[in-house]
Backbone as numpy.savetxt, mean C-alpha at the origin, in Angstrom:
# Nx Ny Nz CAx CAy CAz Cx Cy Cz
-7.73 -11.13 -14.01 -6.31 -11.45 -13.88 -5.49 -10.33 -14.51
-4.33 -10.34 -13.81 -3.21 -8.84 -14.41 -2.31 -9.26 -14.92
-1.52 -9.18 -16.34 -0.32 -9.81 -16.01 0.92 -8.63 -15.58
1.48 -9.12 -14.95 3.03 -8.14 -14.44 3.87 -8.07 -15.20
4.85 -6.76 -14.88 5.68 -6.65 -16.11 6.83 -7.79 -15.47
6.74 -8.06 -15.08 7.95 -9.59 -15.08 7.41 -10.90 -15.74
8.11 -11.13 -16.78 7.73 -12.03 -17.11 7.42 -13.26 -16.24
6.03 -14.04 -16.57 5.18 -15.49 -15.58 5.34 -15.21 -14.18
4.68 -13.88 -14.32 4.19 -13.48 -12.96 2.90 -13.26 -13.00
2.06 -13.36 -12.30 0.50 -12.75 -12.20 0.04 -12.67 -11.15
-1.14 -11.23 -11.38 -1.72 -11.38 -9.77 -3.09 -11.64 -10.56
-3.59 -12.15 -9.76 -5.19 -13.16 -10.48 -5.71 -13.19 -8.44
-7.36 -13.08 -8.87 -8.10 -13.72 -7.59 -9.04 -14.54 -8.03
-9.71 -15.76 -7.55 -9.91 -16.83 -8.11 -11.43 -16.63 -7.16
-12.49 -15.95 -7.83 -14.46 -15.88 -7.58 -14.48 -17.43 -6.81
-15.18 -17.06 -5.54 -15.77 -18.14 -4.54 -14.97 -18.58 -3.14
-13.47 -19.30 -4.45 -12.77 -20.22 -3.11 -11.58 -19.19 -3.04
-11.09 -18.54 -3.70 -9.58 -17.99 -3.63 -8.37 -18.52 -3.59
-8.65 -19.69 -4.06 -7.75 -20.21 -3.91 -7.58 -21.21 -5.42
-5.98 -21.24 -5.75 -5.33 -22.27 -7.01 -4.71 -23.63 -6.93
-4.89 -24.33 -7.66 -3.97 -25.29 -8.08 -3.61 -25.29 -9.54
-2.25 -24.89 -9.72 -1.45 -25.04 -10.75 -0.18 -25.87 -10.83
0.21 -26.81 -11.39 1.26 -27.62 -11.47 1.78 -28.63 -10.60
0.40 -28.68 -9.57 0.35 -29.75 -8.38 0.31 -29.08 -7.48
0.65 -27.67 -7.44 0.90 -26.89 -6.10 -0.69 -26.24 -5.93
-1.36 -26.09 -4.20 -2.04 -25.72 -4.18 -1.82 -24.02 -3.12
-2.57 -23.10 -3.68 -1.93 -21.57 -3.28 -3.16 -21.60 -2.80
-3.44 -20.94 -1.33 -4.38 -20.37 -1.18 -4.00 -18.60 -0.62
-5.04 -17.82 -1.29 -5.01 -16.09 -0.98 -5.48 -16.43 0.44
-4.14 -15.96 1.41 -4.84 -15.42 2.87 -4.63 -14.29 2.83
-5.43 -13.53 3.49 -5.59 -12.18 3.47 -6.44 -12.27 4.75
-6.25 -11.49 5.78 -7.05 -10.93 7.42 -6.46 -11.70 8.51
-6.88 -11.07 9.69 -6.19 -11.12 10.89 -6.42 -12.65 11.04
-7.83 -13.70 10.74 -8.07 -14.82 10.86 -6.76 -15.48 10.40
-6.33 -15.50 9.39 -5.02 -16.06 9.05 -3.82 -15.76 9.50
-3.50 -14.52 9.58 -2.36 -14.10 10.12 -2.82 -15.25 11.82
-3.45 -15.30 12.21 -3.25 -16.23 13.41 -3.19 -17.59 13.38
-3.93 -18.24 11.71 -4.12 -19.87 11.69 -2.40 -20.17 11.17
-1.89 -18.92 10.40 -0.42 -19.49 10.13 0.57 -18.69 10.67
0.41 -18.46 12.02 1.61 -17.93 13.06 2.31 -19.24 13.17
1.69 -19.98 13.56 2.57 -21.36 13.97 2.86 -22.34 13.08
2.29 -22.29 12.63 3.11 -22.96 10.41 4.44 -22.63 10.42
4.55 -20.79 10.77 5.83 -19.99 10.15 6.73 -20.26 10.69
6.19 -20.66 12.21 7.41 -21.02 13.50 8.26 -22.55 13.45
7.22 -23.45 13.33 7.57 -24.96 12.84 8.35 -25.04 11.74
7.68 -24.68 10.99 8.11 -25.29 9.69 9.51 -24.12 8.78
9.54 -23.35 9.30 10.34 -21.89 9.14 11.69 -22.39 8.97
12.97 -22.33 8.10 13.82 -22.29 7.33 14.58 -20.82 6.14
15.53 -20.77 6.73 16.35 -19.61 6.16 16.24 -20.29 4.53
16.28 -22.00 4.31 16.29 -21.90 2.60 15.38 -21.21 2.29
14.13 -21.09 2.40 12.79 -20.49 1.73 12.75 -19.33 1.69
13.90 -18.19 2.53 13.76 -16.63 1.81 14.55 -16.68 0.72
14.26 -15.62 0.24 14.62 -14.98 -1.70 15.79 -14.23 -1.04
17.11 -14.76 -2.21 18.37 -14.26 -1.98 18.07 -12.61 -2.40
17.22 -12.42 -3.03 17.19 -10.79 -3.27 16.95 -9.59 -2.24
16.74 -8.79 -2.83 16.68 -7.35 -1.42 15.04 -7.77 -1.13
15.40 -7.18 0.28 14.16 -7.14 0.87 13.67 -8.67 1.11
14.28 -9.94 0.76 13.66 -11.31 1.45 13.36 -11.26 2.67
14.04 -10.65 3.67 14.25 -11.05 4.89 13.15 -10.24 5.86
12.29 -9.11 4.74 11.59 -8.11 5.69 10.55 -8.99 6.38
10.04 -9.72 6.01 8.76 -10.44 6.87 8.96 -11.61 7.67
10.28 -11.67 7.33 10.49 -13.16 7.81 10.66 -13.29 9.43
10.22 -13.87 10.16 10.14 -14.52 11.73 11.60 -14.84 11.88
12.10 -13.67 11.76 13.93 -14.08 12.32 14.06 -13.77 14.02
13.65 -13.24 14.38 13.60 -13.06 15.55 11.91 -12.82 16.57
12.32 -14.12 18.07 11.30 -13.77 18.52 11.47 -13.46 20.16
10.46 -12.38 20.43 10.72 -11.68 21.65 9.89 -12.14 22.79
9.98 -12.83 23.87 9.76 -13.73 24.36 9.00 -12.84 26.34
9.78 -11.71 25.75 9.02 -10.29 26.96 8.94 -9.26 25.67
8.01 -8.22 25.99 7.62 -7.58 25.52 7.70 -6.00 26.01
8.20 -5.38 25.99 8.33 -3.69 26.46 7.44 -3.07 26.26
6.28 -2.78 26.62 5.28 -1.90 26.11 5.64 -0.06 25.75
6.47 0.10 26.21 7.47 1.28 25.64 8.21 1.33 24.12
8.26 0.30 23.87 9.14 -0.26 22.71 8.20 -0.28 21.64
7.17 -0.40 21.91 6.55 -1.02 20.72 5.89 0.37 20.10
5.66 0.18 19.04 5.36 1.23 17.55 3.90 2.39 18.60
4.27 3.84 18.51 3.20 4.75 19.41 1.42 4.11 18.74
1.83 3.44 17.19 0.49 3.06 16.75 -0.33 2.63 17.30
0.58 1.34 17.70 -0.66 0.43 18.54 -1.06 0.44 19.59
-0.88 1.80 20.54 -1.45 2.51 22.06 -2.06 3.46 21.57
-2.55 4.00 20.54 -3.24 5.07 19.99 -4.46 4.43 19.50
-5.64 3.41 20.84 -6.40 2.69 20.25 -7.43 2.78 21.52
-8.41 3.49 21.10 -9.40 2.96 22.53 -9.96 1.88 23.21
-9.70 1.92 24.82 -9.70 0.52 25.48 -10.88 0.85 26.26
-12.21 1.47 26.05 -12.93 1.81 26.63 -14.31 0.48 26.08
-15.26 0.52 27.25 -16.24 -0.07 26.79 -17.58 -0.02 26.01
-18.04 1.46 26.12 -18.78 2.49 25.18 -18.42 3.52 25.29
-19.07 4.27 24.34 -18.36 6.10 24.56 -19.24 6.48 25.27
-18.91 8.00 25.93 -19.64 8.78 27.25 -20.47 9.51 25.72
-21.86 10.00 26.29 -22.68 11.12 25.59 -22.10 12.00 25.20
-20.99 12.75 26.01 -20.40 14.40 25.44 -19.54 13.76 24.58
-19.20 12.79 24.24 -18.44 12.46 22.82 -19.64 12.93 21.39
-20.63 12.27 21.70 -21.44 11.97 20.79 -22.07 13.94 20.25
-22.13 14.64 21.80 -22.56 15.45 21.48 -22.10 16.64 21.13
-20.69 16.44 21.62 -19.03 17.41 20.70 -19.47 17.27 19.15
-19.52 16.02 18.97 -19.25 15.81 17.76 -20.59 16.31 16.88
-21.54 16.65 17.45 -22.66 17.64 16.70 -22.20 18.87 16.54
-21.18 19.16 17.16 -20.77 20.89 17.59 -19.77 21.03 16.25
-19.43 19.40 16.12 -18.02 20.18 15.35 -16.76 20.00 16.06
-16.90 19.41 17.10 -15.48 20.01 17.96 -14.58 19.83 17.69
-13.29 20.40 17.69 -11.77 19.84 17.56 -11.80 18.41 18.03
-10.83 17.16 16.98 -10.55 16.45 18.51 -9.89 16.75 19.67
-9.28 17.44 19.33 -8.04 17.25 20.77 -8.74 18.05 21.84
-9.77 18.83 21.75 -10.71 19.16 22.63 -12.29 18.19 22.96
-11.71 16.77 22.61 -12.95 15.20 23.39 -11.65 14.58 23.35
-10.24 14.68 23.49 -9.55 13.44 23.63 -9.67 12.98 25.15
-9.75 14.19 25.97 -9.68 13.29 27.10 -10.68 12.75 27.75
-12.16 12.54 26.66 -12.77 11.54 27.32 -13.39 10.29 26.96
-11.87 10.15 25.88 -11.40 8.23 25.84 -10.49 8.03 26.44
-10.35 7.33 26.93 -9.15 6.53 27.32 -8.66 5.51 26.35
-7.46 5.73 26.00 -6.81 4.70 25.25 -5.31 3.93 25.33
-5.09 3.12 25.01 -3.69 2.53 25.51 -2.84 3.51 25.99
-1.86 4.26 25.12 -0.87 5.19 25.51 -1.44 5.64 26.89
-2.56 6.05 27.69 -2.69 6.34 28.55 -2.47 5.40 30.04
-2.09 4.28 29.63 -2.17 3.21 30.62 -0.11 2.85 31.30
0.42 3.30 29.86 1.94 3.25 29.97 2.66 4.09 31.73
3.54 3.24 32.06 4.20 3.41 33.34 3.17 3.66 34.05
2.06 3.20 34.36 1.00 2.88 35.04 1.19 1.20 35.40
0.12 1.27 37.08 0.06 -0.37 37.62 -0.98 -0.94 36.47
-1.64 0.07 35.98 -2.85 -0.74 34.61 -2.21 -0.79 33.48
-0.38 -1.05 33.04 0.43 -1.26 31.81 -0.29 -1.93 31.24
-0.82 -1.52 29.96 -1.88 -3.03 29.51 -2.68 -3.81 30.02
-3.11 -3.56 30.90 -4.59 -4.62 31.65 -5.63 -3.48 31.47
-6.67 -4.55 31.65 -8.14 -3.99 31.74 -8.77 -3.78 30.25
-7.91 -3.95 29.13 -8.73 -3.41 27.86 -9.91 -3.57 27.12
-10.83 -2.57 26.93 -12.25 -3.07 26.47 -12.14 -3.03 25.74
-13.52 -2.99 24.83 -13.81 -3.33 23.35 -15.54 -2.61 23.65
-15.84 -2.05 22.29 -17.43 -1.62 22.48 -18.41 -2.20 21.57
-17.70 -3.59 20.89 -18.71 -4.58 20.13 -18.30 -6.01 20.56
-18.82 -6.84 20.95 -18.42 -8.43 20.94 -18.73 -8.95 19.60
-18.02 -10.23 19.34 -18.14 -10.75 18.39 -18.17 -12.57 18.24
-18.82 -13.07 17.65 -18.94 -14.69 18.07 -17.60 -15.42 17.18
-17.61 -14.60 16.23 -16.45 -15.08 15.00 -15.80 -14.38 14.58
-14.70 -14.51 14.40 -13.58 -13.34 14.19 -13.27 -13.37 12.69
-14.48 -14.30 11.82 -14.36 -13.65 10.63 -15.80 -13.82 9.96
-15.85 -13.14 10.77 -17.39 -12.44 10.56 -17.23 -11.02 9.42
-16.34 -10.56 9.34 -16.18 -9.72 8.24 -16.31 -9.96 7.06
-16.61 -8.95 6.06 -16.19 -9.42 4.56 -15.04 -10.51 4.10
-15.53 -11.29 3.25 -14.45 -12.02 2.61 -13.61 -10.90 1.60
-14.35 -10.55 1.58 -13.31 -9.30 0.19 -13.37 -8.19 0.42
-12.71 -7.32 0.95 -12.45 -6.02 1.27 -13.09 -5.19 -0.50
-13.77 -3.82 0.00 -13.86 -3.53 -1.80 -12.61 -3.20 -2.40
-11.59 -2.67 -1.58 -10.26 -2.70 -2.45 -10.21 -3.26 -3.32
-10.49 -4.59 -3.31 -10.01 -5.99 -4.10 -11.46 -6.37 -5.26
-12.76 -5.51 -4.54 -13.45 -5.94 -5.55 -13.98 -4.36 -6.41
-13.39 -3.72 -5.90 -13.50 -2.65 -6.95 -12.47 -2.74 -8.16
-12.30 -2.07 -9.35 -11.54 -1.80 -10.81 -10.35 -1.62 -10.13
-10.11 -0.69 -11.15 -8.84 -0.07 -11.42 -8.74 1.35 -10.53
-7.26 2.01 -9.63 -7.55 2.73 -8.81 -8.43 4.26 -9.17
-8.84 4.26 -10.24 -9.67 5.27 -10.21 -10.92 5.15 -9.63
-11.60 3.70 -10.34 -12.79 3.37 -9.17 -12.42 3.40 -8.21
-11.72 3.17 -7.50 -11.53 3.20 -5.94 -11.41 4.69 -5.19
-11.10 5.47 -6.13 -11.22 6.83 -5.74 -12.35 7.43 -5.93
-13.12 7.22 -7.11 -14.26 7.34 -7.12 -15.23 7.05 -5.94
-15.44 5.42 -5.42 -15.99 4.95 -4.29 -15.41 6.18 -3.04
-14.35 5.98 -2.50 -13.75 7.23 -1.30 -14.23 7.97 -1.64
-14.33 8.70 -2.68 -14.89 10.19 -2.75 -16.30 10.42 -2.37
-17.24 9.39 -2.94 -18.45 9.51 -2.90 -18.93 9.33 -1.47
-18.03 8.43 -0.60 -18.36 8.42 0.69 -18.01 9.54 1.46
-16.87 10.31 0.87 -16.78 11.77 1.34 -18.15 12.92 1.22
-18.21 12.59 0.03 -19.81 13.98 -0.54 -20.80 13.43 0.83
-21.14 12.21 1.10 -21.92 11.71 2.27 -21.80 12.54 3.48
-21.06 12.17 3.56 -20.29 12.66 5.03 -20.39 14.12 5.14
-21.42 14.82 6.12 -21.20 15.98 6.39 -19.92 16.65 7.36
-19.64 15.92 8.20 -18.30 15.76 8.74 -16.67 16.15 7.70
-16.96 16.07 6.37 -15.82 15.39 5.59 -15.89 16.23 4.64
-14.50 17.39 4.13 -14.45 18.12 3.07 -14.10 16.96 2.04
-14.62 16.85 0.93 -14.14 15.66 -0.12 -12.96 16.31 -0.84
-12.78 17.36 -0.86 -11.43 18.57 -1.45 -10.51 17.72 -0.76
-11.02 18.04 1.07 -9.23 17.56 1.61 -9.41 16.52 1.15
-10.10 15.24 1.32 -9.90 13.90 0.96 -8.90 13.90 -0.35
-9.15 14.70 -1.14 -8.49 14.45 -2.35 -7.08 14.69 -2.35
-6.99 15.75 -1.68 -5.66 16.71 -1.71 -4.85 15.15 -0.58
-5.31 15.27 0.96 -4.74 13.74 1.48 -4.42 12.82 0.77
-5.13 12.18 -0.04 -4.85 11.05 -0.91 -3.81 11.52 -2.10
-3.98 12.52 -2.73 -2.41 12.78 -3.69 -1.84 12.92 -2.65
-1.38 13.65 -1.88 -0.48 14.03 -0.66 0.43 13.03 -0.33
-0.33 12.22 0.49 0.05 11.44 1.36 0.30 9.77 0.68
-0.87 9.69 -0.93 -0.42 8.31 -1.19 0.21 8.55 -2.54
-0.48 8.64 -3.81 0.36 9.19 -4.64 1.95 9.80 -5.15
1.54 11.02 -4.78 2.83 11.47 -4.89 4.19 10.96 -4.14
4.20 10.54 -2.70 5.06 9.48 -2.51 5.53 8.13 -3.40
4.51 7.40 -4.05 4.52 6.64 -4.32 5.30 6.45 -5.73
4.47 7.63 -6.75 5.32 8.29 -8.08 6.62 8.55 -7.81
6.78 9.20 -6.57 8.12 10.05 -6.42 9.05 8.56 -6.45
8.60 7.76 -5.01 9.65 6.58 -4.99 10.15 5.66 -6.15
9.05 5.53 -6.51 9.19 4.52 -7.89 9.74 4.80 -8.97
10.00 6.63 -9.13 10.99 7.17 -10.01 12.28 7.15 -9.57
12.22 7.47 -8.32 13.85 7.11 -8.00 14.37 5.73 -7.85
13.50 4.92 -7.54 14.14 3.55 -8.07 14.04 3.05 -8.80
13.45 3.67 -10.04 13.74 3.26 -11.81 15.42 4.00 -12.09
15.77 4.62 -11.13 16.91 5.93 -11.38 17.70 5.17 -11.28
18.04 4.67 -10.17 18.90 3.94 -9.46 18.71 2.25 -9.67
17.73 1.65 -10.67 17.73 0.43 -10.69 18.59 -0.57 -11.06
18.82 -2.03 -10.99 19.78 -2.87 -11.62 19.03 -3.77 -13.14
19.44 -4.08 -13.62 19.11 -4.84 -14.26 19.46 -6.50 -14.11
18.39 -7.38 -14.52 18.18 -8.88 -13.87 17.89 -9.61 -15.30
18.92 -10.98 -15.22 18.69 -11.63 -16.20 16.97 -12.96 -15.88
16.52 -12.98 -16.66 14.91 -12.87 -16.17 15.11 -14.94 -16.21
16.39 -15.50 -16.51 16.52 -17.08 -16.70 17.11 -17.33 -15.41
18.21 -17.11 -15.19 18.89 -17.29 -13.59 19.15 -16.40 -12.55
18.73 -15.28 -12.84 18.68 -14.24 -12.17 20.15 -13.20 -11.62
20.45 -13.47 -12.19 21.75 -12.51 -12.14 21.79 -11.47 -12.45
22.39 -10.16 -11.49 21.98 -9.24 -11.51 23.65 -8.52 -12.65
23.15 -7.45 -13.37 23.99 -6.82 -13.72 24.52 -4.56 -13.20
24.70 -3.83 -12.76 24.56 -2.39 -12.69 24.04 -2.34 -13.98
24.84 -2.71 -14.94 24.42 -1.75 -16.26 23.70 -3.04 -17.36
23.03 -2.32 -18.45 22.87 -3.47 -19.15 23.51 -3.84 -19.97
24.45 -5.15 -19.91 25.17 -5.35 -21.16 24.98 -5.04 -22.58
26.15 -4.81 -23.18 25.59 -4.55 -24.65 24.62 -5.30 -25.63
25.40 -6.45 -25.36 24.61 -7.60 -25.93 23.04 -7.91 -25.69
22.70 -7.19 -24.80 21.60 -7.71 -23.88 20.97 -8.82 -23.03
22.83 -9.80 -23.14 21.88 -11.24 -22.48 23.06 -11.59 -21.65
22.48 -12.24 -20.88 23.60 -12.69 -19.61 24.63 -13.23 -20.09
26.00 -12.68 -19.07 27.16 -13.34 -19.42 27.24 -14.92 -19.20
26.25 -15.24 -18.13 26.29 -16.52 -17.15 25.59 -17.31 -17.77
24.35 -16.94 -18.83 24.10 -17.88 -18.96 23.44 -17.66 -20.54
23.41 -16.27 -20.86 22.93 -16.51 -22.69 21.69 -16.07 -22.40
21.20 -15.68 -21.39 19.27 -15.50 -21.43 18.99 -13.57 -21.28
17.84 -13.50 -21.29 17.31 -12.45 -22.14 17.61 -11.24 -20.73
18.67 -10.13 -20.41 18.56 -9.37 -19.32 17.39 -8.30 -19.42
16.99 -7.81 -18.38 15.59 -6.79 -18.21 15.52 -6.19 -17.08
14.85 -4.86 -16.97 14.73 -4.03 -15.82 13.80 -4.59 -14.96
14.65 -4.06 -13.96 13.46 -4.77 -12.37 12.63 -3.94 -12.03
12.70 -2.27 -12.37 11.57 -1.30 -12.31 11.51 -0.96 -13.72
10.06 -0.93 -14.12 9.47 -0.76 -15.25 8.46 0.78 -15.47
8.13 1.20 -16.93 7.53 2.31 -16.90 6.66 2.36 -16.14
5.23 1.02 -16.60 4.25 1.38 -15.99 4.04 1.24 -14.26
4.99 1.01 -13.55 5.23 0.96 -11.89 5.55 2.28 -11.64
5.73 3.11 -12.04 6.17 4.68 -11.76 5.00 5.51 -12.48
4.72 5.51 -13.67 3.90 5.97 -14.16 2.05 5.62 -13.61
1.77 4.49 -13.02 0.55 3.94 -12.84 -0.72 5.23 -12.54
-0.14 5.94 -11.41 -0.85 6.40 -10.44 -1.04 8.23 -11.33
-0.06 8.47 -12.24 0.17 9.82 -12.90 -1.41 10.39 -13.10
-2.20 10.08 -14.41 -3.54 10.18 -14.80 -4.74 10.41 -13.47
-4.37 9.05 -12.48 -5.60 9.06 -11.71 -5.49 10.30 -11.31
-4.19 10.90 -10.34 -4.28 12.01 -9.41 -4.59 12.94 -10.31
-3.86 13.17 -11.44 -4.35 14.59 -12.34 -5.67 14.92 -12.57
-6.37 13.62 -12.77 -7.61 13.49 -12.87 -8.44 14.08 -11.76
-7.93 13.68 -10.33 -8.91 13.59 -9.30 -8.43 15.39 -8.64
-7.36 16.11 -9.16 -7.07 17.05 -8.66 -7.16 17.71 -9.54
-7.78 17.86 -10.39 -8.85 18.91 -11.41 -10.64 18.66 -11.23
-11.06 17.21 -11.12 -12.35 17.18 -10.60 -12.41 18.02 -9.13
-11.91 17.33 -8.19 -12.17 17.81 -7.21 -11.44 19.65 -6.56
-11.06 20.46 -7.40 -10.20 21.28 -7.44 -9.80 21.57 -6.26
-8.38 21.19 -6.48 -7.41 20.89 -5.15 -6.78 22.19 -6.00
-5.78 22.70 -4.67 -4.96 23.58 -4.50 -4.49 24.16 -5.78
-3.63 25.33 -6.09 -3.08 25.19 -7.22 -1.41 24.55 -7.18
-1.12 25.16 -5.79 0.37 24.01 -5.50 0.07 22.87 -6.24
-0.72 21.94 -5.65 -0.85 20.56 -6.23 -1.24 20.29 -7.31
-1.70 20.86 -7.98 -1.69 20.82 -9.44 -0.62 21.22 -9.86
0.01 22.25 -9.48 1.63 22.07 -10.18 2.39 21.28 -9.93
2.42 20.61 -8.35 3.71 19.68 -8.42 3.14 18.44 -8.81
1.88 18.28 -9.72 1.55 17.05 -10.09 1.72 17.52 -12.21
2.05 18.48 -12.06 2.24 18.78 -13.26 3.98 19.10 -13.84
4.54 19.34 -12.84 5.76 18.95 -13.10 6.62 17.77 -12.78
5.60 16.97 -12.17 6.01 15.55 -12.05 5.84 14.67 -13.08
4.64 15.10 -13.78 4.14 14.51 -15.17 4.81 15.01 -16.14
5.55 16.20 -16.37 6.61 16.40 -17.40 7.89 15.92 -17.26
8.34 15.37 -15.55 9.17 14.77 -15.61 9.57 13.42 -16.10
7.95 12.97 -15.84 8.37 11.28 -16.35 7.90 11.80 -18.05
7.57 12.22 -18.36 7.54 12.48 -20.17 8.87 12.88 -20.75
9.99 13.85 -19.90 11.33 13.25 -20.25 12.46 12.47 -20.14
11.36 11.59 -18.94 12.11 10.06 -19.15 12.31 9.13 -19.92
11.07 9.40 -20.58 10.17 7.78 -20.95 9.22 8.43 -22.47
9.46 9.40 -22.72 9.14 10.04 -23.94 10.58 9.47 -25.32
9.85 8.64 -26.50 11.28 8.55 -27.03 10.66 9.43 -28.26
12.22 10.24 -28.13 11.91 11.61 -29.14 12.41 11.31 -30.99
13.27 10.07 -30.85 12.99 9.39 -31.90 11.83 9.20 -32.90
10.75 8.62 -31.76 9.32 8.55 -32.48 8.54 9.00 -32.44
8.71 10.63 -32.03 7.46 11.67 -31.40 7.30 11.80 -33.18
5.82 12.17 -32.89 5.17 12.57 -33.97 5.38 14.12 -34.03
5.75 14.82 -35.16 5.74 16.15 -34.65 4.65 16.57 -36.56
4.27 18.07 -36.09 3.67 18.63 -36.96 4.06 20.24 -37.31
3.52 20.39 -38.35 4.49 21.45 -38.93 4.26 23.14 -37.86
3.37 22.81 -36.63 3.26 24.21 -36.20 4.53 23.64 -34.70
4.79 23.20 -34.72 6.21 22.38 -33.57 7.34 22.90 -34.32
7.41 23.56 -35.80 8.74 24.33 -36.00 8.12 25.95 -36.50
7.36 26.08 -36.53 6.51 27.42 -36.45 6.67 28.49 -35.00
């Protein structure tokens, strides 16, 4: 179990059933496509504007609107970037001993995007495994049953060294790249720009009162972005981009990102200093 920096919040997963009862209420963790389909029609029935959160972002998941035709033009390039074939041809298999570029075997999958303003718009789509149960998968993804994200980088990596296919360098450099450093970056700018929330009735303030407690109601006000939500991810990448020696770019802009949040969140009040710091 974790506790969050909001106060009587927690994320906890519960070994076997996944599921709680606390205070009469029973929670169950859904997580996979099996669910996303057993409670499509829960959301539709039973669905009410009271039950979103007056705060930002309530409304992102919510079934406010439903589209009743479908544009296959419209929809996200993701989900036509998916092969609708029934097995792969041999010269796939045997490119891929060579090494080949993809984009020199793309054209011998066929995949959605290829079917668009075509009489085959979406018909005909294969699959190259059947399946009897559609949750036949893991109950627990290792995401969820691995540590803390360093194990988890650890695990990726090691499946990289496997992989003759797979520089584990880029892996590393991708993963600060692309997840990390976004993630640091965002979470600093919305500690920048954050409000402060009285943590009893929720009232938001720009600044924090002097007093420190709500005008509305006397209770204790507090930040809605916290150190360790910006800071989390700092250590792992530094870590994983000196093991795995990534670039020297990226070691610098992971090193001046880490001096940035040290003069955020550094209080110089209580730095310890020693006598060669005025030397």
């Amino acid at each position: 179990m974790v506790q969050s920096d909001i106060e009587f919040t927690y994320c906890l997963t519960v070994e076997e059933t996944n599921t709680l009862v606390a205070n009469d209420v029973y929670s169950g963790q859904c997580d996979g496509d099996e669910d996303c389909v057993m409670l499509l029609m829960d959301g539709l029935l039973n669905f009410s504007k009271e039950f979103l959160p007056d705060q930002r972002g309530g409304r992102m998941d919510a079934p406010l609107v439903m589209s009743s035709r479908i544009d296959p033009s419209e929809i996200d390039d993701e989900a036509h970037n998916v092969d609708i074939v029934r097995e792969y041809p041999k010269e796939l298999y045997e490119a891929s001993r060579e090494m080949a570029d993809p984009e020199a075997v793309e054209e011998l999958i066929q995949i959605g995007e290829d079917t668009l303003g075509t009489d085959d718009e979406y018909h005909g789509f294969d699959h190259t495994h059947d399946t009897t149960d559609i949750a036949m998968g893991p109950d627990l993804s290792a995401y969820k049953t691995l540590g803390d994200m360093m194990e988890k980088m650890d695990a990726q990596l090691e499946l990289a060294r496997k992989l003759r296919a797979v520089d584990e360098t880029d892996v590393a450099e991708r993963v600060i790249e692309y997840h990390f450093l976004p993630d640091i970056i965002g979470n600093l700018r919305a500690f920048s720009r954050q409000e402060t929330r009285c943590l009893d009735c929720g009232e938001k303030y720009r600044r924090m009162p002097l007093t420190g407690e709500c005008r509305e109601c006397g209770g204790r006000v507090n930040l809605t972005v916290h150190e360790g939500s910006v800071s989390k991810y700092v250590d792992t990448a530094i870590e994983v981009a000196e093991r795995f020696d990534c670039r020297p770019y990226t070691k610098q802009r992971l090193k001046v990102l880490d001096q940035s949040l040290e003069s955020i969140f550094e209080d110089d009040t209580n730095k310890q200093s020693g006598i060669a710091d005025f030397m």
